[in-house]
Every structure is written in structure tokens, then in C-alpha cells.
N, C-alpha and C positions, 0 to 999 in steps of 0.2 A: 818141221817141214820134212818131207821124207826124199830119200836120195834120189826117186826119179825126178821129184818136183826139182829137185835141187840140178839134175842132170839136165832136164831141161832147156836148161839155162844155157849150156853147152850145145845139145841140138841146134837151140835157134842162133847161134851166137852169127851166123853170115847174114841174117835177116835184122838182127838189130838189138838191142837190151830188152831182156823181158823181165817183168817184175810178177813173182806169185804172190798172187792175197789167198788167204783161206777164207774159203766161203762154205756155207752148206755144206759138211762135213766134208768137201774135196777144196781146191782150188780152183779159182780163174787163173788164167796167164794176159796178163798187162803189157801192152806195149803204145807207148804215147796218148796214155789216160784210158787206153779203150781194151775191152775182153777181146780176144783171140781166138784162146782155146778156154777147153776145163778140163782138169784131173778128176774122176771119181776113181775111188778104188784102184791109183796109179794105172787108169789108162787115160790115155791122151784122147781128146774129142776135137775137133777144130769145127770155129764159126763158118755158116754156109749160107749163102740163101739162093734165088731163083738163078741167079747168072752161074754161081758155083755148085751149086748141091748134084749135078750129073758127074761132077768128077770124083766125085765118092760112090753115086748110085755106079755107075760103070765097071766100079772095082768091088760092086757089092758090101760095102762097107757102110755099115746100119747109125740108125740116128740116134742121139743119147736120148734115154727114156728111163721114169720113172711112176712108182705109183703114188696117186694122191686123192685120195679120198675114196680109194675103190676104183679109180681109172689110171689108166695110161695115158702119160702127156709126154708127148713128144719136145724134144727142145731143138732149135735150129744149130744144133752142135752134130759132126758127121764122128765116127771113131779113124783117127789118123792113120796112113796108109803105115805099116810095117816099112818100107824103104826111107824113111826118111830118119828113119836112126842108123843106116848106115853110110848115107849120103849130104854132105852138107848143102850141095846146092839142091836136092831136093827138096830139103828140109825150106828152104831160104822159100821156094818158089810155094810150096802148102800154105806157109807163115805166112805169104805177101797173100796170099787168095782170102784165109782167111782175115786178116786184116783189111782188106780193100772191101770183105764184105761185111764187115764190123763196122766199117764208116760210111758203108750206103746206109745200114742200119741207123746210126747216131744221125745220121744227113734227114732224116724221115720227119715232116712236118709234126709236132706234140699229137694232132689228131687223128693223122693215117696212121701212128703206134698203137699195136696191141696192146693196150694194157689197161691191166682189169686196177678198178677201182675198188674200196670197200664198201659197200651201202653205208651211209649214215641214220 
């Protein structure tokens, strides 16, 4: 695990324990069974959706993307604001937005979820 993931840990410490998994060659960040954020390439991303994603657009702070199959797929992850590594209770108030929108998301009937199946 690498010292930002591990610093982390320390950012969010006034928001709550957060647990890093490695995933997909970066990390999620865990907190009470649910994604948060994700580390690519040691930068911090935080989960957003309709009620939070202006508080990222407003500071121009872009969405995590990559490419896959020849496109760009956007992911509802924003890149984290620069103040909240030198602020704890910043940090505290991003972690709670993101988390509050990680369990609207998990709250989502199995049917209103995006999510793509395989063909059989």
C-alpha cells in the first residue's frame, strides 16, 4: 500500500476509520462497508452524485475517467479539493458528502442500478 493511501488514513481520521482495498490497479477507501473515495495514481477522487457533484463542478474539479474499449467512461468519483489535506475539518465535511452519497447510491432499488450485465 503506498504512503498517500496509508496518509489517508490520517486525513479522514475526524470523519471516521477508513479501510483501503486495492482494487483495479488503485484503491477504494471503506468506510462502514461502503466506497467513499478511490486512489488512482495516488490522487484522491471522492464519490458524488446529483445532490453533491456542483461542489466539485463549482471548484472545476474534473470527474475520474478512463479509457475502455476505445471510450471514455466517466465514473461518479470527483478529484478531491487540495484543502482538505491541510484542514481536518474539511476533510471531515468532503468524507461525510461523499459517504452520504455512497448510501443514496447503495439505498437504490437492484433495478433503478446501472449496471450492466454479461449476455449469456
Amino acid at each position: 500500500m503506498s504512503e498517500f493511501v496509508e496518509y489517508l488514513k490520517e486525513v479522514f481520521e475526524r470523519f471516521g476509520p477508513v479501510q483501503p482495498k486495492r482494487m483495479f490497479g488503485g484503491h477504494g477507501l471503506f468506510h462502514d462497508g461502503l466506497m467513499f473515495g478511490l486512489v488512482a495514481d495516488d490522487t484522491l477522487y471522492l464519490k458524488a452524485d446529483d445532490a453533491t457533484a456542483t461542489h466539485f463542478q463549482d471548484r472545476g474539479l474534473p470527474r475520474f475517467e478512463y479509457q475502455k474499449a476505445g471510450r471514455k467512461v466517466k465514473m461518479s468519483y470527483y478529484l478531491a479539493p487540495e484543502d482538505i489535506f491541510d484542514d481536518p475539518e474539511v476533510a471531515e465535511t468532503w468524507a461525510r458528502r461523499a459517504f452520504e452519497a455512497a448510501l443514496r447510491a447503495d439505498r437504490k432499488p437492484a433495478g433503478k442500478r446501472k449496471r450492466r450485465t454479461r449476455p449469456t
